[in-house]
TIVO-2410 file (N, C-alpha, C; in nm, 3 decimals):
# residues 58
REC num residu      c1      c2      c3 atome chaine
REC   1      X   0.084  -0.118   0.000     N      A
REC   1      X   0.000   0.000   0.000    CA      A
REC   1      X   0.089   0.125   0.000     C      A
REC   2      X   0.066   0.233  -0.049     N      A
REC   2      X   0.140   0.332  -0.099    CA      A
REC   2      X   0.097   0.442   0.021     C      A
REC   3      X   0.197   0.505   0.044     N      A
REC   3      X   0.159   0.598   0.197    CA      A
REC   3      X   0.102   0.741   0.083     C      A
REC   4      X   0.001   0.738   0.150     N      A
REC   4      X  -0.051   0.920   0.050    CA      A
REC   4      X   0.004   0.991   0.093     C      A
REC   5      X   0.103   1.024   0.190     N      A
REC   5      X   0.187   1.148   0.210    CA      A
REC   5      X   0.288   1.122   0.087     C      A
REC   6      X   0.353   1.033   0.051     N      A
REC   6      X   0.461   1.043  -0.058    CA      A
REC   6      X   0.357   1.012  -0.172     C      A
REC   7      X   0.226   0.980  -0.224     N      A
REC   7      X   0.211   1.049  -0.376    CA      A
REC   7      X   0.188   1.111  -0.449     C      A
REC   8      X   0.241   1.113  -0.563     N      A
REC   8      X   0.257   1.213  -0.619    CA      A
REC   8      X   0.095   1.244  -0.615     C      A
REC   9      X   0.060   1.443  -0.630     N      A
REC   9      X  -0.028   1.506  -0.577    CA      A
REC   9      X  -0.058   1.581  -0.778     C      A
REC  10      X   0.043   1.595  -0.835     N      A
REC  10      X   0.024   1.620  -0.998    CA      A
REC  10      X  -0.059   1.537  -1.038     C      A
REC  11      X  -0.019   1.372  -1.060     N      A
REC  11      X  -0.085   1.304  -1.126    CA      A
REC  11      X  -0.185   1.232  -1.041     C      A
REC  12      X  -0.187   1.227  -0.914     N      A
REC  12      X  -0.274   1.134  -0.845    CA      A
REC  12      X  -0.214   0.987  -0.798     C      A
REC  13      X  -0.090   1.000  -0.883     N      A
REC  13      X  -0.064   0.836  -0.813    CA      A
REC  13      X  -0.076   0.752  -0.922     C      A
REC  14      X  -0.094   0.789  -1.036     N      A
REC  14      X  -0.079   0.707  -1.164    CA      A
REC  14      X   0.016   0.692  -1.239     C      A
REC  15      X   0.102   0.834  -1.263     N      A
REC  15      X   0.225   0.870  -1.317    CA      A
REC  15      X   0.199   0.926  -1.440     C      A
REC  16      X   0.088   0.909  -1.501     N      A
REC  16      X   0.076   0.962  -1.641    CA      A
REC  16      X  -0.034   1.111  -1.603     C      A
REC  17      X  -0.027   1.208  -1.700     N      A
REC  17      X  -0.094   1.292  -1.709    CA      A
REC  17      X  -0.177   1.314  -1.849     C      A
REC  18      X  -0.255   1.374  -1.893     N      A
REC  18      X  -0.342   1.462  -2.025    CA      A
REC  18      X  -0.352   1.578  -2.001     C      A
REC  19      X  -0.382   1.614  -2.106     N      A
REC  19      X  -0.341   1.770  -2.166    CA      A
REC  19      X  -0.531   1.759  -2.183     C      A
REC  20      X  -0.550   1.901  -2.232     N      A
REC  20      X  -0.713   1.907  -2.276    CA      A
REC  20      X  -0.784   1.842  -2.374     C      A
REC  21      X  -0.679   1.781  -2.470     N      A
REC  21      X  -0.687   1.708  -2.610    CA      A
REC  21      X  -0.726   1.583  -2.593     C      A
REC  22      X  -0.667   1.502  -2.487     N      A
REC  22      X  -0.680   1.386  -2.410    CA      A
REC  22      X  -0.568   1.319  -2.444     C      A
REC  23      X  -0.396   1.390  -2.540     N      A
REC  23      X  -0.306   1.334  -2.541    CA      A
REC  23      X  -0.256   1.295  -2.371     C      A
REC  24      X  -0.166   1.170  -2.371     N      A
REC  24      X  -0.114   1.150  -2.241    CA      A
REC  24      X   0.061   1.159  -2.243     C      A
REC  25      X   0.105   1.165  -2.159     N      A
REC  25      X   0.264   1.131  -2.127    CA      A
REC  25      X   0.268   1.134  -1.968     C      A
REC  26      X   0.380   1.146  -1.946     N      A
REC  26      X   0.424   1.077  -1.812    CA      A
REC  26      X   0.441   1.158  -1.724     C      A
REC  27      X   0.428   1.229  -1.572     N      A
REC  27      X   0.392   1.290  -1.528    CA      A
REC  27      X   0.532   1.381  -1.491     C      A
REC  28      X   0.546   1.498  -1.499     N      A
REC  28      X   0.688   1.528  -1.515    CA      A
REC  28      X   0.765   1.580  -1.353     C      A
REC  29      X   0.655   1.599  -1.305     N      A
REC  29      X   0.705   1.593  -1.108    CA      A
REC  29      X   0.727   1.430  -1.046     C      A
REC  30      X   0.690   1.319  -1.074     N      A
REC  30      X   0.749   1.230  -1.027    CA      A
REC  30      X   0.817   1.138  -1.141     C      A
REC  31      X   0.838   1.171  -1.247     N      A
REC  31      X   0.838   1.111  -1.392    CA      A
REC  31      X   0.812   0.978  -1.382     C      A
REC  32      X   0.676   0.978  -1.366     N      A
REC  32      X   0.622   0.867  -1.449    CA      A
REC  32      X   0.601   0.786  -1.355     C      A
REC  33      X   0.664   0.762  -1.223     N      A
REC  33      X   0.686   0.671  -1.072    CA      A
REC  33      X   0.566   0.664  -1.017     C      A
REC  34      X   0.481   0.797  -0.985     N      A
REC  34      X   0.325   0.819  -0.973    CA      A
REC  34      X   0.351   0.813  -0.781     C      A
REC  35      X   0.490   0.805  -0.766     N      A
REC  35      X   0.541   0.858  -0.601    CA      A
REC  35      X   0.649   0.958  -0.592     C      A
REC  36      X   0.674   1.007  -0.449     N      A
REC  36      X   0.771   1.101  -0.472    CA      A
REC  36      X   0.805   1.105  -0.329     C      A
REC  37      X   0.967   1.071  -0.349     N      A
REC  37      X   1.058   1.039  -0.201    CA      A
REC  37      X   1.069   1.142  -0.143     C      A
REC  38      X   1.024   1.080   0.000     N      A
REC  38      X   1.068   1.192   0.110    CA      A
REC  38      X   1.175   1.241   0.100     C      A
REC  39      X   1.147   1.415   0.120     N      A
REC  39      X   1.237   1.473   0.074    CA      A
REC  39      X   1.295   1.543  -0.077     C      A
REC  40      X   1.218   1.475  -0.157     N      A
REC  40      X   1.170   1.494  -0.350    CA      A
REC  40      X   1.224   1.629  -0.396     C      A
REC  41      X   1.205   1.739  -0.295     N      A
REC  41      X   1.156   1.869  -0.320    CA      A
REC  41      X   1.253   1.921  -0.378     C      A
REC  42      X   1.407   1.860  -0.340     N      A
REC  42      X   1.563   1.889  -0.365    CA      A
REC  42      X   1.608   1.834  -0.518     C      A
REC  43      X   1.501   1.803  -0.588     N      A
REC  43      X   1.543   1.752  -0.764    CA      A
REC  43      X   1.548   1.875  -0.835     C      A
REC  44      X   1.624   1.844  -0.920     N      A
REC  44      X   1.631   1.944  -0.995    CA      A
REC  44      X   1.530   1.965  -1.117     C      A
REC  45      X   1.513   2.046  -1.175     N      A
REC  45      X   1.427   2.078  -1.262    CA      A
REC  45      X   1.509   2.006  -1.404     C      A
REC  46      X   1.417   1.941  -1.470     N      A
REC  46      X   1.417   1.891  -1.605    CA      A
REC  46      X   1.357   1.965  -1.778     C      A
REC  47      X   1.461   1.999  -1.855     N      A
REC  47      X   1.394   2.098  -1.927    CA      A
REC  47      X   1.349   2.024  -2.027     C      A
REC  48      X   1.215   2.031  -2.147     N      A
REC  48      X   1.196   1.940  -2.171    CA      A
REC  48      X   1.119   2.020  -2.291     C      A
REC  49      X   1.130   1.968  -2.396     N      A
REC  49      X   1.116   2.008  -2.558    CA      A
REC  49      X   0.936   2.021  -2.567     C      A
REC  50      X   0.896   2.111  -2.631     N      A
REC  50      X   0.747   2.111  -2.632    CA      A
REC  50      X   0.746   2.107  -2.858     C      A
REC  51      X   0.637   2.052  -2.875     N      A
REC  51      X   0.587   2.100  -2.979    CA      A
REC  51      X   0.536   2.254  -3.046     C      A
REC  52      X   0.479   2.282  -3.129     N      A
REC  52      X   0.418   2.395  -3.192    CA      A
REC  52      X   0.319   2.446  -3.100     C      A
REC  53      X   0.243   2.376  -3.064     N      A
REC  53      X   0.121   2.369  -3.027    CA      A
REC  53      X   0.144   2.318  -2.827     C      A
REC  54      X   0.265   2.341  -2.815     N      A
REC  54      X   0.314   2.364  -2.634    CA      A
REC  54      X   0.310   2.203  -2.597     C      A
REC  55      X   0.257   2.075  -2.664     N      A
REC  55      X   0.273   1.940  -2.631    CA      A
REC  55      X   0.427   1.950  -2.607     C      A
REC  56      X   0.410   1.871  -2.456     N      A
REC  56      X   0.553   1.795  -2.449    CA      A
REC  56      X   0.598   1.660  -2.525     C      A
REC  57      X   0.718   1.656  -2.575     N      A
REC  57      X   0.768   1.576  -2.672    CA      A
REC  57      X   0.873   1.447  -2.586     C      A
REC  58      X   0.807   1.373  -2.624     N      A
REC  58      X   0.912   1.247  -2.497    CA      A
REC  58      X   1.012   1.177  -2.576     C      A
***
């Protein structure tokens, strides 16, 4: 069982996210894990290529 203090609170605990379109990809605060280690807060930021149209590109 997964402690709800460590999951992730972006995606819910699934790891994947959608956009308004109903495209999906992977959730970019726990990437994709759908948890996030005590302590998480200290990662660094990931820069990450978007399309024309602002989709992130994986």
């Amino acid at each position: 069982m997964v402690d709800r203090e460590l999951t992730c609170k972006a995606c819910e605990g699934t790891g994947m996210l959608s956009d308004d379109e109903g495209w999906q990809y992977n959730c970019s605060v726990c990437r994709g894990e759908g948890v996030i280690e005590a302590g998480g807060g200290s990662q660094s930021a990931k820069l990450m290529s978007v399309d024309e149209n602002n989709r992130l590109l994986d």
